[in-house]
DRENDOFI-635523 format. One record per residue (C-alpha): x, z, y; residue in one letter; residue number from 0. Coordinates in pm, 1 decimal. Example, Ala and Ser with C-alpha at 12.3 -4.5 7.8 and 13.67 -1.06 7.14 Angstrom:
// DRENDOFI-635523
1230.0,780.0,-450.0,A,0
1367.0,714.0,-106.0,S,1
END
This chain:
// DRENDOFI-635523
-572.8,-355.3,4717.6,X,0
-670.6,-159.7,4439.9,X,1
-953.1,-330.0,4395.5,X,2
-824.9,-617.5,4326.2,X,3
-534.3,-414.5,4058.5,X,4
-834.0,-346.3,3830.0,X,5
-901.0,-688.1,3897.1,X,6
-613.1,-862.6,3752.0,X,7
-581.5,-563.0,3500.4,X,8
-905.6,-643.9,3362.0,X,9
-809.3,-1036.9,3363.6,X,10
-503.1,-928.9,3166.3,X,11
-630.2,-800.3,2880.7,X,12
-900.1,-1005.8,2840.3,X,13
-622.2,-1243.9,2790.6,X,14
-469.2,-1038.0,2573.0,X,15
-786.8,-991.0,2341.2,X,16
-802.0,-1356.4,2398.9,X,17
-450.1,-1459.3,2233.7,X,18
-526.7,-1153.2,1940.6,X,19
-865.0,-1336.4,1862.0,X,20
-677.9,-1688.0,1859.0,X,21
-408.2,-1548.1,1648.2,X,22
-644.2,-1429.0,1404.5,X,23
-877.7,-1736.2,1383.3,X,24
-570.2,-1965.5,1300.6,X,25
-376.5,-1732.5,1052.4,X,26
-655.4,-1536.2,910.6,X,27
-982.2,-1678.4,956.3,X,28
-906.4,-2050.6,945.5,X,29
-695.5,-2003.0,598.8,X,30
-1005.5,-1807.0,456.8,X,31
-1217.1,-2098.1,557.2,X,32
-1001.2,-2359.9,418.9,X,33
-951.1,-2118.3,83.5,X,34
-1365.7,-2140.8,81.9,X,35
-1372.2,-2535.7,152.2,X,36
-1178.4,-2629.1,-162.5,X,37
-1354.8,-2371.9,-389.5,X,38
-1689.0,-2535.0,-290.3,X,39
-1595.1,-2906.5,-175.9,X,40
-1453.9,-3147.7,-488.8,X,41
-1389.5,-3554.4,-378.0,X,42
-1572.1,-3513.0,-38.9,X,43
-1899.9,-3343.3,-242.9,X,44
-2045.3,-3032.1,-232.0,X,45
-2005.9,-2825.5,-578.6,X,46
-2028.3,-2504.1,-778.4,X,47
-1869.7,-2627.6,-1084.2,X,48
-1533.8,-2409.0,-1044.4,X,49
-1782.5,-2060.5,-1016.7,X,50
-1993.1,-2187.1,-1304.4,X,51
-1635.7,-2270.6,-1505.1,X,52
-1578.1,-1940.0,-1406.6,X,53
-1904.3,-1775.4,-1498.5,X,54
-1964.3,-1976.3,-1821.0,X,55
-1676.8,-1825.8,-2027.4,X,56
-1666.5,-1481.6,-2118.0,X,57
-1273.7,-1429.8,-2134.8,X,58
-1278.1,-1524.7,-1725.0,X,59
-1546.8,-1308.0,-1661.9,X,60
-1418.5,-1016.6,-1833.1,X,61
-1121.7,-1037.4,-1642.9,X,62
-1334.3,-859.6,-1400.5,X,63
-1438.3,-575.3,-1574.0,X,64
-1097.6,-551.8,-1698.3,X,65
-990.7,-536.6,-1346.9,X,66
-1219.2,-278.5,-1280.9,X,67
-1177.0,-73.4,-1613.2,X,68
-811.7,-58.1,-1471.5,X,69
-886.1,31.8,-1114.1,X,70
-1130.8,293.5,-1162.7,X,71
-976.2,465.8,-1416.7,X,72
-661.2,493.1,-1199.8,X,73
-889.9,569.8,-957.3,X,74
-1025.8,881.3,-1056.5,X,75
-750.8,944.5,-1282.2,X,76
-524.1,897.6,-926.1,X,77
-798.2,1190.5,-769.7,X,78
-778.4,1431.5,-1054.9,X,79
-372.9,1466.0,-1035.3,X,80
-380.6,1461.1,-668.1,X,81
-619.4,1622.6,-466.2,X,82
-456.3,1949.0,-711.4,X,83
-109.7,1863.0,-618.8,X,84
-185.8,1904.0,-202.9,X,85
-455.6,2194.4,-286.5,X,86
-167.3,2413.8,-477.5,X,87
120.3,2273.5,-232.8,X,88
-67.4,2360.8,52.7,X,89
-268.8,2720.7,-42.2,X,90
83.1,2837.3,-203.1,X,91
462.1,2886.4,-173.9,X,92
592.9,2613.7,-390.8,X,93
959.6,2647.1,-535.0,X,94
1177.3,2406.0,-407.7,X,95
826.1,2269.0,-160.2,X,96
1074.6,2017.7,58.8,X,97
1225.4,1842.5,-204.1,X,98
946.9,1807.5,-369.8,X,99
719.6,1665.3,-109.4,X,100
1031.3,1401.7,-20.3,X,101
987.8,1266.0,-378.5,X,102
606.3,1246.7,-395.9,X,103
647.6,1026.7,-64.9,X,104
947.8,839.6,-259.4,X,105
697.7,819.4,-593.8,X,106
413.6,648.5,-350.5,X,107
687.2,388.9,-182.8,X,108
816.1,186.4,-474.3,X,109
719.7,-149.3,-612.7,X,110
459.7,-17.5,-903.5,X,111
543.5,-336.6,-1131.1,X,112
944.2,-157.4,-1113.6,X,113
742.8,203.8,-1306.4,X,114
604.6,-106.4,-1542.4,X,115
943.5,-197.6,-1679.5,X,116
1112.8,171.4,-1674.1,X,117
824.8,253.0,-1877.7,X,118
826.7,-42.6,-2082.7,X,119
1229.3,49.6,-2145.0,X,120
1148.7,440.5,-2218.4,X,121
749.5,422.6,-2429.0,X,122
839.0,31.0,-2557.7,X,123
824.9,-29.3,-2921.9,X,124
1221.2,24.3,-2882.7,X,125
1211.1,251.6,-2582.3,X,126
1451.3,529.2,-2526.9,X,127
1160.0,822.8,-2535.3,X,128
917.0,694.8,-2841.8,X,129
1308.8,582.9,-3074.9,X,130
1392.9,985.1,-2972.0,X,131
1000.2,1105.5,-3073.3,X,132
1025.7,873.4,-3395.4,X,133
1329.6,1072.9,-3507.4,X,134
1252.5,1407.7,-3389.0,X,135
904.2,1390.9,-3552.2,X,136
904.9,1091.3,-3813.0,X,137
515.5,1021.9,-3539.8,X,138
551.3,660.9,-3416.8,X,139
367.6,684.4,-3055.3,X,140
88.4,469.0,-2941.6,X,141
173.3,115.5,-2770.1,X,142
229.4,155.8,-2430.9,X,143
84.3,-241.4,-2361.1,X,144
-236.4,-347.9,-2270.4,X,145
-473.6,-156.0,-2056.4,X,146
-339.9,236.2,-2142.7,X,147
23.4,121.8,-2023.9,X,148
-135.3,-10.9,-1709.6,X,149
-355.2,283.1,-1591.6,X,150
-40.0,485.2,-1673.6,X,151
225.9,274.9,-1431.1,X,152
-73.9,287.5,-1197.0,X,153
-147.2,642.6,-1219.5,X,154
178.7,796.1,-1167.0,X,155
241.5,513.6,-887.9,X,156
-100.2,616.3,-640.0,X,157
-164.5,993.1,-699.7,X,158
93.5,1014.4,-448.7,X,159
-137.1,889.2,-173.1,X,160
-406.4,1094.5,-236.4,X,161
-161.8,1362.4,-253.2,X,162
-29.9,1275.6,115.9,X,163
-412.2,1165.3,253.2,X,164
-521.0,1562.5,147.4,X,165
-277.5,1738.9,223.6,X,166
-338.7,1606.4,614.1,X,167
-693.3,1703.1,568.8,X,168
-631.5,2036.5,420.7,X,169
-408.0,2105.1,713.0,X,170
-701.1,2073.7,966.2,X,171
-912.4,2302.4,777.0,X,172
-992.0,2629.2,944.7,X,173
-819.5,2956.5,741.5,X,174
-1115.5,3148.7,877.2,X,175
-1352.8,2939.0,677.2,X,176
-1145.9,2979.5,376.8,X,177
-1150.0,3411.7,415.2,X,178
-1531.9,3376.6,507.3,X,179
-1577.1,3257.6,195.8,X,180
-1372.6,3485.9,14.2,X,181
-1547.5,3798.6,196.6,X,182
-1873.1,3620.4,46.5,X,183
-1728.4,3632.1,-311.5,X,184
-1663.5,3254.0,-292.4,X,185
-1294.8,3240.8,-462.2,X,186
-1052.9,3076.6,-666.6,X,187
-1214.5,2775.7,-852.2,X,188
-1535.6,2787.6,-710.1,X,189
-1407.0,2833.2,-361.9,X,190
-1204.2,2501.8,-446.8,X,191
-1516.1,2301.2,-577.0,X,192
-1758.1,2462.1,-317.0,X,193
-1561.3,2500.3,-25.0,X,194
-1177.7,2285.2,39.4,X,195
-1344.6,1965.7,-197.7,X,196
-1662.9,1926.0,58.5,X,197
-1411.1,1998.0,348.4,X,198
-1207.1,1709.4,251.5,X,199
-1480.1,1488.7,161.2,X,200
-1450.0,1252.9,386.4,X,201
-1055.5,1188.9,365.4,X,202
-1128.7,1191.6,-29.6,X,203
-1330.7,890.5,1.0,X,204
-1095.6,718.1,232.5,X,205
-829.3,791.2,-56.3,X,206
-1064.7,676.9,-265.3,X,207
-1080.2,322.1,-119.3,X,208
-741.2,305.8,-84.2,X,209
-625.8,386.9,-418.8,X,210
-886.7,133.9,-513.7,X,211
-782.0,-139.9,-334.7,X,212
-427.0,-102.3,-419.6,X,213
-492.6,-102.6,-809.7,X,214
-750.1,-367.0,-800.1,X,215
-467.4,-616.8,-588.3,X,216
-204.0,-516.8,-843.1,X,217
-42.9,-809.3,-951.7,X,218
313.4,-764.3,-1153.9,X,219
170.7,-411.9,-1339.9,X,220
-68.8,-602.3,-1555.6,X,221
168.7,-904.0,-1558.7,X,222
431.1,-705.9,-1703.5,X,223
292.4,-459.0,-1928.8,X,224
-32.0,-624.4,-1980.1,X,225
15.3,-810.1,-2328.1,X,226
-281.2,-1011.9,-2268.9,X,227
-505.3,-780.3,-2115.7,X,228
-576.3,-965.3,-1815.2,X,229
-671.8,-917.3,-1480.6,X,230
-805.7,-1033.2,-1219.1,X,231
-504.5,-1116.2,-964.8,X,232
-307.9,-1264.4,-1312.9,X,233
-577.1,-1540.3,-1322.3,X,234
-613.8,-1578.4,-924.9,X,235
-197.8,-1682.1,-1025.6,X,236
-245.3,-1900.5,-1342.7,X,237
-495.6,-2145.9,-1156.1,X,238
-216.0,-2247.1,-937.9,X,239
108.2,-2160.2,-1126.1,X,240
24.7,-2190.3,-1511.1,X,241
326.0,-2362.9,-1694.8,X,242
49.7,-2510.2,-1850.1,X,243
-98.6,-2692.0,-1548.0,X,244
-291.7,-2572.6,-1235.5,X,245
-619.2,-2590.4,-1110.6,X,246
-642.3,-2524.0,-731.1,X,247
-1019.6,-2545.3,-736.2,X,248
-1071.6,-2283.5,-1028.7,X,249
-786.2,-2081.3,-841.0,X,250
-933.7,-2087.9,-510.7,X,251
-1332.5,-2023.2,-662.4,X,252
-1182.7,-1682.3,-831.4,X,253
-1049.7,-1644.9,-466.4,X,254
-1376.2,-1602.9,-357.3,X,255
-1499.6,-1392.1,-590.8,X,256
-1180.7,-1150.2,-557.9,X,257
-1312.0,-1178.3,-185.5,X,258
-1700.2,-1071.9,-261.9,X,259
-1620.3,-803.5,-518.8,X,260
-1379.1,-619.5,-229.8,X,261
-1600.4,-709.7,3.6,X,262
-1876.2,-511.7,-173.5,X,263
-1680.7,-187.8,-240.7,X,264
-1518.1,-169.8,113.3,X,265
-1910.6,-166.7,232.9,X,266
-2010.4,79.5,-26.4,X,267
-1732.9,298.2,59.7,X,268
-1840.9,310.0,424.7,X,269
-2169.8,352.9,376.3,X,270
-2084.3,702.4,146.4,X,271
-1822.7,758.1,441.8,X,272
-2069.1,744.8,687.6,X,273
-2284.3,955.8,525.7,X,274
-2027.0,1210.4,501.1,X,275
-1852.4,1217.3,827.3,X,276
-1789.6,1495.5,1012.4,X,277
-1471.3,1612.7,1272.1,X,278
-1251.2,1931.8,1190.6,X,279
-1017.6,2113.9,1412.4,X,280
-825.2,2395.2,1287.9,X,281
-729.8,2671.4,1547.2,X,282
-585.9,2858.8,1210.6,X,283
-466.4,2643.7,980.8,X,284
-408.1,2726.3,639.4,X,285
-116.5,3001.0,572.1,X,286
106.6,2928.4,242.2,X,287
58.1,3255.3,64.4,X,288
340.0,3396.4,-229.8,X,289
189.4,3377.3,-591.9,X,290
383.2,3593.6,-861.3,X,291
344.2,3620.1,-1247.9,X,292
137.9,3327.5,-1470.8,X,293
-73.3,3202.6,-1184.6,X,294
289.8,3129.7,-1009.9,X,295
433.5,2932.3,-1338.3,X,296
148.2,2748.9,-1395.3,X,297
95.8,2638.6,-1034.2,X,298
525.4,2516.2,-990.3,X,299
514.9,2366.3,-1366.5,X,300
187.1,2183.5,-1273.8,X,301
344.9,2035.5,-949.0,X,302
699.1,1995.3,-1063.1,X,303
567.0,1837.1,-1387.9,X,304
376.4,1570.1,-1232.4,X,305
632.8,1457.1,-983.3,X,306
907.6,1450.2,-1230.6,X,307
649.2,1243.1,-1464.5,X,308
603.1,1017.9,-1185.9,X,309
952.4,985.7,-1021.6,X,310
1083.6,976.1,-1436.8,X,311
1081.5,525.5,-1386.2,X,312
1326.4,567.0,-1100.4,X,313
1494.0,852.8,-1237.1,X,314
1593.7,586.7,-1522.7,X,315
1642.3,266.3,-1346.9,X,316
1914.0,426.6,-1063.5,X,317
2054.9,529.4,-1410.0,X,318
2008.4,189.6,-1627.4,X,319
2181.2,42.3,-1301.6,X,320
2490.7,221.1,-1334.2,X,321
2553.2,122.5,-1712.6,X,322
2766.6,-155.0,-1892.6,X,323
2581.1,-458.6,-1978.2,X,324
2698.9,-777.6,-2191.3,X,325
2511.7,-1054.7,-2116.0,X,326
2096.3,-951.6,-2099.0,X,327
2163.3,-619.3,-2357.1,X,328
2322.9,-290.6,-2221.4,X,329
2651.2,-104.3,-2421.1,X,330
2802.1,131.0,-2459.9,X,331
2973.4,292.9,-2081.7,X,332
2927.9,258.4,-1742.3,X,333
3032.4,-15.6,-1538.0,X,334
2973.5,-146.5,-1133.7,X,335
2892.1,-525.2,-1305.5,X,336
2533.1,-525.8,-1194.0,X,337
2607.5,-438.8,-869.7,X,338
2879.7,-677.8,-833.0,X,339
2658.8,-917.2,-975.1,X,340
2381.5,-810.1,-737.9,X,341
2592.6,-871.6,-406.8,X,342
2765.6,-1191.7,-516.4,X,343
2452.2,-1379.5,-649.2,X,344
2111.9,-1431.3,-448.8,X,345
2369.4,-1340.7,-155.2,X,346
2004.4,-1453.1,71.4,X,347
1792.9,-1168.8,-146.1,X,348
1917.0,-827.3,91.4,X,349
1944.5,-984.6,418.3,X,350
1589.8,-1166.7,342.0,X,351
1471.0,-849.5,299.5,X,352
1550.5,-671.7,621.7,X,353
1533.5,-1019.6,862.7,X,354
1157.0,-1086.3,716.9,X,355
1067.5,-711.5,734.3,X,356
1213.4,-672.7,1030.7,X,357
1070.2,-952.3,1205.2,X,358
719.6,-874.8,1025.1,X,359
731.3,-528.7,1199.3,X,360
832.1,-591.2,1526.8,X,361
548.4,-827.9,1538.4,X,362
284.9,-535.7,1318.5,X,363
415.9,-280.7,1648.0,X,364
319.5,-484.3,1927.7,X,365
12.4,-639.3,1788.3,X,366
-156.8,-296.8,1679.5,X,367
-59.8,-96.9,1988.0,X,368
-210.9,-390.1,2154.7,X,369
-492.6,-384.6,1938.8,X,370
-575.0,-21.0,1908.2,X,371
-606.6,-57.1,2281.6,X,372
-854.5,-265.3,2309.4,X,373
-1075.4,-95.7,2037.9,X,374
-1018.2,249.5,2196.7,X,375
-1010.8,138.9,2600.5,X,376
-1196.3,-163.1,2603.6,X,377
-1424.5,-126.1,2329.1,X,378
-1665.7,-409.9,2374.3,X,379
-1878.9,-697.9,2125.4,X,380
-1501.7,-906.7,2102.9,X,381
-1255.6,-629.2,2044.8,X,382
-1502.3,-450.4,1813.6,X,383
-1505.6,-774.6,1615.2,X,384
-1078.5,-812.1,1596.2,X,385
-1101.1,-436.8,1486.9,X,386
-1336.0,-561.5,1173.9,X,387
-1156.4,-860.6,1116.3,X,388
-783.7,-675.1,1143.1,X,389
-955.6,-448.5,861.4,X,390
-1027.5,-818.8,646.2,X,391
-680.4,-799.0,486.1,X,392
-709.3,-435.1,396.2,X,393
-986.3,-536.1,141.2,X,394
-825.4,-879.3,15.1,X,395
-593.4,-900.3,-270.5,X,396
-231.8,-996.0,-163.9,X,397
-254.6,-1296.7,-391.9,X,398
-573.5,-1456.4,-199.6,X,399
-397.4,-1402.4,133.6,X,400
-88.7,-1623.7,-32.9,X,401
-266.3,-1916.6,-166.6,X,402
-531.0,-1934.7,145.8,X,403
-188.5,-1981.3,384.9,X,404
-48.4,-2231.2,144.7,X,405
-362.2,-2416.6,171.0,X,406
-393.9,-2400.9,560.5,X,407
-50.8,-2484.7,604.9,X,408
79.3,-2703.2,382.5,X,409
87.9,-3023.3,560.9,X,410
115.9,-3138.7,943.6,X,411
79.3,-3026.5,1231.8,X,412
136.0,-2712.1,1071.9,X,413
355.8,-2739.4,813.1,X,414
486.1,-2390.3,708.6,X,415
482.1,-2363.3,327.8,X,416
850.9,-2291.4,234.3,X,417
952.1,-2121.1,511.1,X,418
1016.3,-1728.1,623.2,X,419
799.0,-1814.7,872.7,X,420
441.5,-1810.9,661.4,X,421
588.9,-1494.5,459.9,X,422
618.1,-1313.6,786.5,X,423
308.2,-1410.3,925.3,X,424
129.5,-1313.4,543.2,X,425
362.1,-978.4,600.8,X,426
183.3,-969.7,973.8,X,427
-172.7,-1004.6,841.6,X,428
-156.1,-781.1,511.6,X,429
67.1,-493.0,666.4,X,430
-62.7,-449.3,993.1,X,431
-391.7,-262.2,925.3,X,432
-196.1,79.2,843.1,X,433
-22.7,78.4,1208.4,X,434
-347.1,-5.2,1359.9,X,435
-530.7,259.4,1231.6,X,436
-232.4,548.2,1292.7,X,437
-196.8,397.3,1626.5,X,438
-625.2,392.4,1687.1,X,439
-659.1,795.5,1567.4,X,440
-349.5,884.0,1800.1,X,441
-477.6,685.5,2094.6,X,442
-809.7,840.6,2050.1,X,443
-661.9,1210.0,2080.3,X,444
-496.9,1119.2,2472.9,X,445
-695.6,1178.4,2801.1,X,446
-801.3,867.1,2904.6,X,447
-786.3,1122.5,3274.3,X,448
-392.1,1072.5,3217.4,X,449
-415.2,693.1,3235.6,X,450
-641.9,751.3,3543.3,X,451
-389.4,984.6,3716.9,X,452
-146.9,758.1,3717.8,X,453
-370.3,449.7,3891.5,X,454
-485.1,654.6,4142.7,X,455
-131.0,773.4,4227.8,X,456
-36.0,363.5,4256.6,X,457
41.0,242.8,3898.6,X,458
-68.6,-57.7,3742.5,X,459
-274.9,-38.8,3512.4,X,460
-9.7,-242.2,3284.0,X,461
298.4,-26.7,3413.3,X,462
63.0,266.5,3306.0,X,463
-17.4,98.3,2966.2,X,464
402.8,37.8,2905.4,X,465
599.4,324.4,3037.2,X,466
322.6,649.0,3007.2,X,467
8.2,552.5,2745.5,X,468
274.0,385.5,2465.9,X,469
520.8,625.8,2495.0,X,470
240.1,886.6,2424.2,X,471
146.3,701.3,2126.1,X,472
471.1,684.1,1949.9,X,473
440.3,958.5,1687.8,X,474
101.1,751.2,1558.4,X,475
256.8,392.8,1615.7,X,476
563.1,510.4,1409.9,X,477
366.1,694.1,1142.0,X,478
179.9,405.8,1111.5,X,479
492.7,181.1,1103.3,X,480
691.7,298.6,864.7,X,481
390.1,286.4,579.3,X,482
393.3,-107.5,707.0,X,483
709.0,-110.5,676.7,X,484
782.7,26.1,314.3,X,485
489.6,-164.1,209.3,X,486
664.8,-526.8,340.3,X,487
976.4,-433.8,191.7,X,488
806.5,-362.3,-125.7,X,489
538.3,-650.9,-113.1,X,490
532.9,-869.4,-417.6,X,491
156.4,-1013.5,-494.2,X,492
180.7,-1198.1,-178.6,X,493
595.4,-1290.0,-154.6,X,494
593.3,-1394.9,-528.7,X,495
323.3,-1735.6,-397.4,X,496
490.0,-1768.2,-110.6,X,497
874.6,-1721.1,-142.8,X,498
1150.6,-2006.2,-279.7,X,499
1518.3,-1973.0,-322.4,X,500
1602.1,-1931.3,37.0,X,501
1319.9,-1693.6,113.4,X,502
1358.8,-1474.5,-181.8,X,503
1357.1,-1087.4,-149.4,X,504
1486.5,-782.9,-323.8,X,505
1161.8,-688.6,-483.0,X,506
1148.5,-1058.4,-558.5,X,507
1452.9,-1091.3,-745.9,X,508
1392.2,-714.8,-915.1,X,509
1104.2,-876.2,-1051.3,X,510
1259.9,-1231.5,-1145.1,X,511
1531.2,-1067.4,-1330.9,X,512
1289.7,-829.9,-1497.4,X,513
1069.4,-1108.4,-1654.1,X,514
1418.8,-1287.5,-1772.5,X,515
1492.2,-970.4,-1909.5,X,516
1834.8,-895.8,-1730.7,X,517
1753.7,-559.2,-1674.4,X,518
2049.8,-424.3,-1536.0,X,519
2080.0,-643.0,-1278.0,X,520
1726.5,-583.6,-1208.4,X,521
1786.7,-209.6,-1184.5,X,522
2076.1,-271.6,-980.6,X,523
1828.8,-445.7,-712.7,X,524
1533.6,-207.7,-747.0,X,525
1824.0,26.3,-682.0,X,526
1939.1,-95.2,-392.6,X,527
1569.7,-115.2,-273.3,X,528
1485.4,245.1,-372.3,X,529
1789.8,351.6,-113.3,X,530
1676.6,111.4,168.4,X,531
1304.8,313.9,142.2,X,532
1510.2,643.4,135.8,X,533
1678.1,507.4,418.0,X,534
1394.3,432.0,606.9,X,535
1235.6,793.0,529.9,X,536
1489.3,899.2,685.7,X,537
1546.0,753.6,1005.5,X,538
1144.7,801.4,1009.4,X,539
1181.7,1169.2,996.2,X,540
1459.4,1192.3,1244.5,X,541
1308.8,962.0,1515.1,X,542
987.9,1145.9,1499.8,X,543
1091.1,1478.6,1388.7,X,544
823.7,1507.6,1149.3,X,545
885.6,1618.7,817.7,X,546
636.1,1374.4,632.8,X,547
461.5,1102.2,645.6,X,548
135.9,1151.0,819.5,X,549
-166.4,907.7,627.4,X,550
END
């Protein structure tokens, strides 16, 4: 009898791993393949006329250095203001420490393209801040366009998740390590450079990547605040959406090359990781300890400085959304118009929103506990590969994944372009790596003995997998959840080549009325989205108890 348990246990998840391999081949792979297909095939002939179109003019190929000017600048300029923010939040007693971690995690979970027109409306050539300097000081600032205004939004938008990605490493750091040091005249400075930055090596370079990735996908930053400086994901969009005409050949060829430059830094990135991997497992963790006289003003004005600097954009557009407005320009006094506005037009925008996220999430849940099961419990050659190829989406810009669905499903059997459906399943597939991973590192830290109590007592090996191995998970698959899930309801590279009138989102319409320059309307809807994340913290926090987001 129990033989024949593990039996049909083992059947059932080779099903499963089955039905996750076919899921990905038709909505992942297949699209990829097709994306390939019309970048290389032309009439029925095999060509490479789009990549030497591409490669032949100098303004398209310095769209990739621009692209990665931008994203390694941010980059490091993303590591510099960060990995000090979680060293001096979590060595020292921090004034005000709660409130200020809430709106780093708040800074990190907002469209960045919405920082791209608060700063455009406070640095602009009109902006509130550089009409105030000009006055002040007769000094007429620099031009926040072009690539400075982008590293900026950028910047002050992903510091934040180096902040959170450290200051979970620096929590599993050993105190004793830290006063062995000391006692060996290892302090301050040099303790940090020779001691906490080698400690946290390896969840620096996963930062690292991340940060990357993120600025290198951007897609309404550069379109916004860009003036011409352009970018990689901006021309990935003007093949196939140019006013002037598109060029789906050109657009998908780029597609590629998007593809292989990602491609090439995720592998670089885990070949350093490897090299640098190690396990850590505080039994003391680090104590906060009081600071008093300059060291304690510099270290609060530091911290408090940058997270003002970087929370400043939504500081302003909750404000901006509360003021009178007459037609496109605001006036003088406050009014509720753009909300009114807001509610009564694009009635589809909100509930979008939450119906499309919602639906994307349930399905992110139950595919990566599913998934991080079979990598952790039934690691084999198959569920090894779905673990790499879940990982595919991590590394693609959100644009790629847009245009390769359109292509795959744009005509019968599958016909899918226009609907909520292909936004959720491009939701699915770009979202779903951040629950997989939380869920994966949880899964790994429970006695696999547990699971084997329960058999032997009579359980199933699927009632064991539903009602005592999930429920175990749940502080990883919700950690890991709500990160997917602030990220969908934020998503715009992917929604804005996807979406139409009766798919259209908040951070859609934010960004619609942004480039027709309604801004207070806009602001009213980035509003509105800023309190559904809050919201979400929230609930977060309470379900789990936890009082932050663990990356």
């Amino acid at each position: 009898m129990a033989e024949q348990k593990v039996k049909k246990g083992k059947d059932v998840w080779s099903l499963v791993t089955l039905a996750v391999f076919a899921l990905y081949a038709v909505f992942l792979i297949y699209p990829l393949f097709i994306l390939l297909k019309q970048a290389v095939y032309v009439d029925g002939h095999f060509t490479m006329s789009a990549f030497k179109e591409f490669f032949s003019k100098s303004y398209n190929v310095n769209t990739i250095f621009n692209s990665l000017k931008v994203t390694i600048t941010t980059t490091v300029i993303s590591l510099a203001i960060g990995i000090p923010l979680a060293y001096f939040y979590q060595m020292y007693e921090i004034k005000g420490k709660s409130v200020l971690q809430v709106l780093v995690i708040l800074c990190s979970m907002s469209a960045p393209f919405i920082g791209a027109y608060s700063w455009i409306v406070l640095l602009g050539r009109n902006g509130i801040i550089s009409k105030f300097i000009l006055k002040l000081t007769g000094i007429q600032i620099g031009s926040i366009y072009g690539f400075k205004g982008i590293v900026l939004v950028l910047s002050l938008q992903l510091f934040p998740l180096v902040f959170l990605y450290l200051c979970g490493a620096l929590k599993n750091i050993d105190n004793s390590l830290l006063e062995a040091s000391e006692n060996m005249g290892c302090s301050g400075a040099k303790r940090f450079f020779k001691v906490v930055i080698p400690l946290c090596m390896p969840t620096i370079i996963a930062a690292t990547l991340l940060v990357f990735m993120r600025a290198f996908a951007d897609f309404g930053t550069p379109l916004l605040i860009g003036e011409g400086y352009r970018t990689f994901p901006v021309v990935i969009y003007d093949a196939y959406f140019a006013e002037t005409g598109s060029n789906h050949t050109f657009g998908a060829a780029v597609s590629v090359i998007a593809i292989a430059i990602t491609a090439v830094i995720f592998l670089i990135q885990r070949y350093i990781n490897n090299r640098h991997r190690f396990t850590m497992n505080a039994m003391h963790s680090i104590e906060r300890k009081e600071i008093h006289g300059v060291k304690a003003v510099l270290v609060n004005f530091y911290c408090w400085f940058v997270v003002f600097l970087s929370f400043l954009p939504q500081i302003y557009v909750i404000y901006s959304s509360f003021q009178k407005t007459s037609g496109k320009l605001f006036v003088k006094g406050y009014s509720l118009d753009s909300y009114k506005f807001a509610f009564s037009h694009l009635k589809k925008a909100i509930p979008n929103t939450f119906l499309i996220g919602l639906g994307a999430l349930a399905f992110v849940i139950v595919l990566a506990i599913l998934i991080a099961y079979l990598v952790v419990r039934r690691s084999n050659a198959a569920n090894k590969v779905i673990d790499t190829i879940s990982m595919i989406p991590y590394i693609i810009p959100g644009s790629v994944v847009g245009i390769a669905l359109i292509l795959a499903f744009n005509k019968k059997p599958i016909m899918l372009t226009g609907t909520a459906t292909i936004m959720i399943i491009a939701l699915i597939i770009r979202r779903i790596p951040y629950t997989i991973r939380s869920s994966v590192a949880t899964l790994q830290q429970i006695p696999m003995s547990i699971e084997e109590a329960a058999i032997s007592l009579g359980s199933s090996k699927l009632k064991t997998f539903f009602q005592i191995t999930v429920p175990m998970m749940g502080n990883g698959i919700m950690s890991g959840a709500i990160l997917s899930w602030v990220t969908i309801i934020t998503e715009l590279s992917t929604a804005i080549i996807l979406y139409n009138l009766n798919t259209i989102t908040l951070t859609l319409a934010v960004y619609t009325y942004v480039s027709r320059g309604n801004y207070g309307i806009a602001a009213a809807y980035a509003t509105i989205l800023t309190m559904s994340t809050i919201i979400s913290l929230l609930v977060y926090m309470k379900a789990t108890g936890n009082k932050e987001v663990a990356l």
